[in-house]
C-alpha positions in Angstrom: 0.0 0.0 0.0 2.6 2.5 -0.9 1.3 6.3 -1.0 -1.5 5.6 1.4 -2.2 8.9 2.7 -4.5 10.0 5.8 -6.8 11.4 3.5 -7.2 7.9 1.2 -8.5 6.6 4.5 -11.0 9.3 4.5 -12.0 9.6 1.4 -12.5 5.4 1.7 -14.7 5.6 4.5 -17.1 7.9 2.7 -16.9 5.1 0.1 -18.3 2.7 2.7 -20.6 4.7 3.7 -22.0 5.6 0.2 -22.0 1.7 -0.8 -24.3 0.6 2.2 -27.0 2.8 0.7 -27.6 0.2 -1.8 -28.0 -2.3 0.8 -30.9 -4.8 -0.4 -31.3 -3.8 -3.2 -27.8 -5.1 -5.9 -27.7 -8.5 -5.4 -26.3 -10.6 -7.5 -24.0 -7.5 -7.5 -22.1 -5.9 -5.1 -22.6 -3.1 -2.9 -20.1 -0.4 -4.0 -19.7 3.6 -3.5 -17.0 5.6 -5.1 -15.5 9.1 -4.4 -13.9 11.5 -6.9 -11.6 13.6 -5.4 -9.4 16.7 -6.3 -6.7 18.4 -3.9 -8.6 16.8 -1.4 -12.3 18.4 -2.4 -15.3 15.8 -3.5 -15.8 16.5 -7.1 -18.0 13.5 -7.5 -19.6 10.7 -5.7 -22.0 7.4 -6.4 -22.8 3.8 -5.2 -24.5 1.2 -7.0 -28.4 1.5 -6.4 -29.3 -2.1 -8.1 -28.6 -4.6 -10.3 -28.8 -4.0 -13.9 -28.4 0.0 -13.4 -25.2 1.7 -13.8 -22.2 1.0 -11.6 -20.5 3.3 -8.7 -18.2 4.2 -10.7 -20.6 5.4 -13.3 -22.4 7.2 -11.1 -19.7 9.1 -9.6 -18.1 10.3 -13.3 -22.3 11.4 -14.2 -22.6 13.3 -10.9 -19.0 15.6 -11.5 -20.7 18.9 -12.3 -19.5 20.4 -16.2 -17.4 23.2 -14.5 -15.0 20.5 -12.7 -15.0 17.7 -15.5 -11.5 18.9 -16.9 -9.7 18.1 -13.4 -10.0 14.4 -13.9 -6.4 14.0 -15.3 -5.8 14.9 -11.9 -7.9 13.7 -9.9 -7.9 10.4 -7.8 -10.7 7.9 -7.4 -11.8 5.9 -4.5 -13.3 2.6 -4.9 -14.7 0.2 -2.0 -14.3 -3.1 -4.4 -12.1 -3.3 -7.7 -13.4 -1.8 -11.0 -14.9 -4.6 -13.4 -12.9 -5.3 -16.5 -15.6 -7.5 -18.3 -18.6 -6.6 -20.2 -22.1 -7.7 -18.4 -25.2 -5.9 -18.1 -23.0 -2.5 -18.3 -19.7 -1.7 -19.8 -16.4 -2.4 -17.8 -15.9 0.7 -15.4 -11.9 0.4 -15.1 -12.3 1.4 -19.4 -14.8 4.7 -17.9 -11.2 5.6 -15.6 -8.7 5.1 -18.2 -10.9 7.0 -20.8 -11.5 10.0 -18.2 -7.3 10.1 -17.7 -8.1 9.8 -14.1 -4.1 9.9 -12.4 -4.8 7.6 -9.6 -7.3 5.0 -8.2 -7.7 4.0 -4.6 -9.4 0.8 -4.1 -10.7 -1.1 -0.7 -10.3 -4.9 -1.8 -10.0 -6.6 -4.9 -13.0 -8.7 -6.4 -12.9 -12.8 -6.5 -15.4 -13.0 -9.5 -13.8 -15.0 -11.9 -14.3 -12.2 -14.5 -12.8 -10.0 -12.7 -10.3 -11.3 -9.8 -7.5 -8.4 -10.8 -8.1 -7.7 -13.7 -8.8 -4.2 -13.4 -6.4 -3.4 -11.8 -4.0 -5.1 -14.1 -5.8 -2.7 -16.8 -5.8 0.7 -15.5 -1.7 -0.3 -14.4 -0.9 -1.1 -18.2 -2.8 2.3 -18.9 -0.7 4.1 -16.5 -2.7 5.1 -13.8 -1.7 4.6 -10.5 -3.4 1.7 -8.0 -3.5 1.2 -4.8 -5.2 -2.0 -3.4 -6.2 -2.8 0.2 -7.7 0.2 2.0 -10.1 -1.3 5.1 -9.7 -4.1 2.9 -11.4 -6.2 6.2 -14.6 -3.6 6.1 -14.7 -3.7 2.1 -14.6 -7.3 2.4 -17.2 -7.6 5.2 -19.7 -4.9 3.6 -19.9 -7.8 0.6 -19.4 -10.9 2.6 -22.2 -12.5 0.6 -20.9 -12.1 -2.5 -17.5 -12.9 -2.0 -18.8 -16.4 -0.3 -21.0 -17.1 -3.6 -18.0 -17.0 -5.7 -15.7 -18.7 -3.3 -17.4 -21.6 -1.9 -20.4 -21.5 -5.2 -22.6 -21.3 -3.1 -24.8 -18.5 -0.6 -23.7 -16.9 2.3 -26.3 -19.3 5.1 -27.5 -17.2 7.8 -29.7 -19.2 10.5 -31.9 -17.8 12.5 -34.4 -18.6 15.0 -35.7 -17.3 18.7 -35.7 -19.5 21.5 -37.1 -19.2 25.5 -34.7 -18.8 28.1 -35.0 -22.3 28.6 -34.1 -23.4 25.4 -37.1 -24.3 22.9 -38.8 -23.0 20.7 -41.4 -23.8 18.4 -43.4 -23.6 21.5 -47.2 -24.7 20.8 -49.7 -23.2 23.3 -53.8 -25.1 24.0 -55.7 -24.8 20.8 -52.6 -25.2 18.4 -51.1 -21.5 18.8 -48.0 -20.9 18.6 -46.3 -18.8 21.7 -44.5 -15.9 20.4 -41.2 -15.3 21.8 -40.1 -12.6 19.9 -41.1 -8.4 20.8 -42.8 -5.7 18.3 -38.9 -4.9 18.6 -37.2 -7.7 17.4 -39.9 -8.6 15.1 -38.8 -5.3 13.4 -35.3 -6.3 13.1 -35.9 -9.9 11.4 -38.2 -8.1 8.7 -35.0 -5.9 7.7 -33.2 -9.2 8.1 -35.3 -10.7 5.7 -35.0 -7.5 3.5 -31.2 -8.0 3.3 -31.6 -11.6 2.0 -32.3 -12.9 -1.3 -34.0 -15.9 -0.2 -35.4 -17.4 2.9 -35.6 -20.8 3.9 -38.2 -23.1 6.1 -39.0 -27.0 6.7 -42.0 -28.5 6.8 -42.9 -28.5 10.4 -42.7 -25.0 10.4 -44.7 -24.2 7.0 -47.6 -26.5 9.0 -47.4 -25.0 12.2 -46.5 -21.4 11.6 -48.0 -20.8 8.0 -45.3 -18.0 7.8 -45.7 -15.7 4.6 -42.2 -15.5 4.7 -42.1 -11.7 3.2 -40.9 -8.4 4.1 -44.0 -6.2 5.8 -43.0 -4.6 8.9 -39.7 -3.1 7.1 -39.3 -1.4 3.5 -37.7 -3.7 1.2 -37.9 -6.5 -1.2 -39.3 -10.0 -0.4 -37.1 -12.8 -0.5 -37.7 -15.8 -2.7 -39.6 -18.1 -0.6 -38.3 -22.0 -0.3 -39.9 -24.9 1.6 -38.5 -28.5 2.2 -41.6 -30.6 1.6 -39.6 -34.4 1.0 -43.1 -36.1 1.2 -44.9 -33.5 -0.6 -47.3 -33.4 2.3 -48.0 -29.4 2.3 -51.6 -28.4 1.4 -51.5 -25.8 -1.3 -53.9 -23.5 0.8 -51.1 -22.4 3.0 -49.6 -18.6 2.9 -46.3 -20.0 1.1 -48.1 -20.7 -2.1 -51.0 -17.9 -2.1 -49.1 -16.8 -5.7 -47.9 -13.3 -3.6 -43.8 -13.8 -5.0 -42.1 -16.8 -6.1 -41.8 -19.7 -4.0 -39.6 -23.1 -4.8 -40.5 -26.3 -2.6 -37.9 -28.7 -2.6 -39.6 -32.5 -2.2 -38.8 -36.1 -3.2 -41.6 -36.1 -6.2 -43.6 -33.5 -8.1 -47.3 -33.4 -7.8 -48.8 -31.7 -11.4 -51.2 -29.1 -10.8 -50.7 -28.7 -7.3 -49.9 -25.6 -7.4 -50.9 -22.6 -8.8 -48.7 -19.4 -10.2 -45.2 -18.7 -9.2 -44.6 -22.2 -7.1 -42.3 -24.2 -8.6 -41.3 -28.0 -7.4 -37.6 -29.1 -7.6 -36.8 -32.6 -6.9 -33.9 -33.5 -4.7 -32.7 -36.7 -3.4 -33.3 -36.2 0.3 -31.5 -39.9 1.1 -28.0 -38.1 -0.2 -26.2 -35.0 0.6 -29.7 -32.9 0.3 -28.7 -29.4 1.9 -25.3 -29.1 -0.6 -27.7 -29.8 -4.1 -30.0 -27.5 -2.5 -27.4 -25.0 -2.0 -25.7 -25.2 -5.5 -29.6 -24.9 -7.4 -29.6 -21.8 -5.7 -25.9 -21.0 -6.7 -27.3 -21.5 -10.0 -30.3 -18.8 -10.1 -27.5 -16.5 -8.5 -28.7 -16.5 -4.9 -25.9 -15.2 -3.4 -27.5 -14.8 0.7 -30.1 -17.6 2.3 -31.4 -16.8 5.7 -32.8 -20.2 7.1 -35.5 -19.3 10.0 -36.7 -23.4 10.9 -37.5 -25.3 12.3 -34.9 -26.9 14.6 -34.0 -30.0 12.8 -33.8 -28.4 9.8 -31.2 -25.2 11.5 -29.6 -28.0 13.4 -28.7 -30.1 9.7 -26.6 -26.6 8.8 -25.0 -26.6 11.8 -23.8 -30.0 12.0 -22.7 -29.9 8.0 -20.9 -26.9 8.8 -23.2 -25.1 5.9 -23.6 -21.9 8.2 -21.9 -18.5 8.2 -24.0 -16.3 10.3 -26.2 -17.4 13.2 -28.3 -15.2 14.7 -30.2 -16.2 18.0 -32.9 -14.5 19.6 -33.4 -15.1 23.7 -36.3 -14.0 25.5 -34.6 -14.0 28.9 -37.4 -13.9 31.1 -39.8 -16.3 29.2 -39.6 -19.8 30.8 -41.7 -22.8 29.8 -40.5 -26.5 30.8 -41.7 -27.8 27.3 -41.2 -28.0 23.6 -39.0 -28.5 20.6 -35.6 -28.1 22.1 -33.4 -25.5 20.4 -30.4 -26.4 17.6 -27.0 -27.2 19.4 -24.7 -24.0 19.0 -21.5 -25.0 17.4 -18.5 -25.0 19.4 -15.5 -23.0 19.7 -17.4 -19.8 18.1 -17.5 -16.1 19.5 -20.8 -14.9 20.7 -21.4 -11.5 20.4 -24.8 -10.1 22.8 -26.8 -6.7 21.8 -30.1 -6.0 23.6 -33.9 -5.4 21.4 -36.4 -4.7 22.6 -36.2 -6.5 26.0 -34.8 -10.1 24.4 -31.2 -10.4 23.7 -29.9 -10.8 20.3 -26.8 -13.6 20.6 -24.3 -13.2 16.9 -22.6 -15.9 16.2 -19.4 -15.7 13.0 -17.4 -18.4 11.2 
């Protein structure tokens, strides 16, 4: 990182900042924001708003007002993740910086896609600008953690999730069939913007029956996730909330049953005797799902853990909530940090591979 300067640090947490704007809303893509800069003044600035519409970088050169467009020979460019060099929906940005003569490009971490993975950088070198690579590389890298773990590993980033009493179980079935919520108006909140930062969300069979979750986004502004069931036996009726046609929905089962369904429910067989979680996985590798938040029930959270198929966990504990009786909770894996924040009364436990 030679010529990092007190100011590229600046300049790069603006960057971050600018990029989380587009949270939920570029997958496949990355989050990314980018900074213009002049003798240390912000002539321009952009992130990536969504997928399919112009990059940061794009943005940044659009927003540079007429009166300052002749300083970008000397100007320097900051950039949380590395230019692309490949033609996709849009035109490779690093091309956009050599053809504006920008002098030098700052960049937070380099970008594993295949179609990238330095190539931009390797680019805008040849064309003489100058490069630096690795500024809060560990925050550039975290800000995109789900898309960096869909091109390394081929498959999504797995966050499971579920809330539990402070005895341990959940699923916790009260006379008459109803379910006991554990969770607050609080917390209830914060796993609608959890499913809003998703691209898909994931439940078994137990919990489609006893729940009859909608799975979507309503007490939060954001997209819905694609909806996915486990269904091996194919013994879900078709009246329940999962397949009422709202947004797509994909039930994963042993055996199609035609016209079972109605619109936007798709069936995909899997062999459930074999390594069912990982084919799964790499079908939704395939339609570009690049996050999966899995939210029950407690088999189903406890196959991830054991197969190791987990990144985040997130565990909610109602502390105060004690009732001798129900599905116990999954196992948390061993030798992991916990991290504890409070919501709304319950406690929120992190857990990180």
């Amino acid at each position: 990182m030679g010529g990092l300067t007190a100011e590229d640090r600046l300049f790069m947490r603006r960057c971050l900042q600018l990029a989380r704007c587009g949270s939920g809303s570029t997958s496949p893509n990355p989050m990314v924001g980018a900074v213009i800069v002049h003798n240390g003044r912000i002539i321009g600035e952009g992130y990536h708003i969504r997928a399919g519409e112009p990059h940061a970088e794009v943005n940044a050169v659009n927003s540079v007002k007429e009166c300052d467009r002749h300083l970008f020979p000397e100007a320097t460019v900051y950039v949380t993740l590395e230019p692309c060099s490949h033609y996709g929906k849009t035109p490779p940005c690093c091309d956009l910086l050599i053809a504006k003569g920008v002098k030098r490009v700052v960049i937070g971490t380099a970008d594993n896609n295949v179609m990238v993975n330095g190539g931009g950088i390797s680019r805008m070198r040849d064309n003489g600008i100058e490069v630096v690579v690795g500024v809060y590389e560990d925050e550039c890298c975290r800000l995109n953690r789900d898309f960096f773990t869909s091109h390394r590993l081929s498959r999504p980033a797995v966050t499971l999730k579920w809330a539990q009493t402070a005895d341990g179980f959940i699923d916790v079935v009260r006379d008459g069939g109803v379910p006991l919520s554990i969770s607050t108006q609080m917390s209830r909140l914060a796993v609608h913007k959890l499913r809003s930062m998703h691209d898909a969300i994931l439940v078994g069979t137990r919990t489609a029956l006893l729940d009859n979750p909608s799975l979507n986004v309503r007490d939060w502004c954001g997209r819905n996730p694609l909806r996915l069931v486990m269904d091996r036996r194919g013994v879900l009726p078709s009246t329940l909330k999962l397949f009422d046609g709202a947004s797509r929905t994909i039930v994963y089962t042993e055996k199609k049953v035609l016209g079972k369904f109605g619109k936007n429910v798709e069936q995909i067989e899997v062999d459930f005797s074999g390594d069912v979680l990982s084919s799964v996985l790499s079908h939704l590798h395939s339609l570009n799902i690049n996050s999966l938040l899995v939210e029950g029930g407690a088999k189903l959270l406890q196959s991830f853990i054991d197969a190791s198929l987990w990144d985040d966990i997130r565990v909610e504990l109602n502390p105060t909530l004690f009732v001798g009786e129900g599905v116990a909770a999954p196992v948390l894996p061993e030798g992991v940090s916990i991290n504890k924040i409070r919501c709304g009364g319950n406690e929120i436990l992190s857990l990180y591979c």
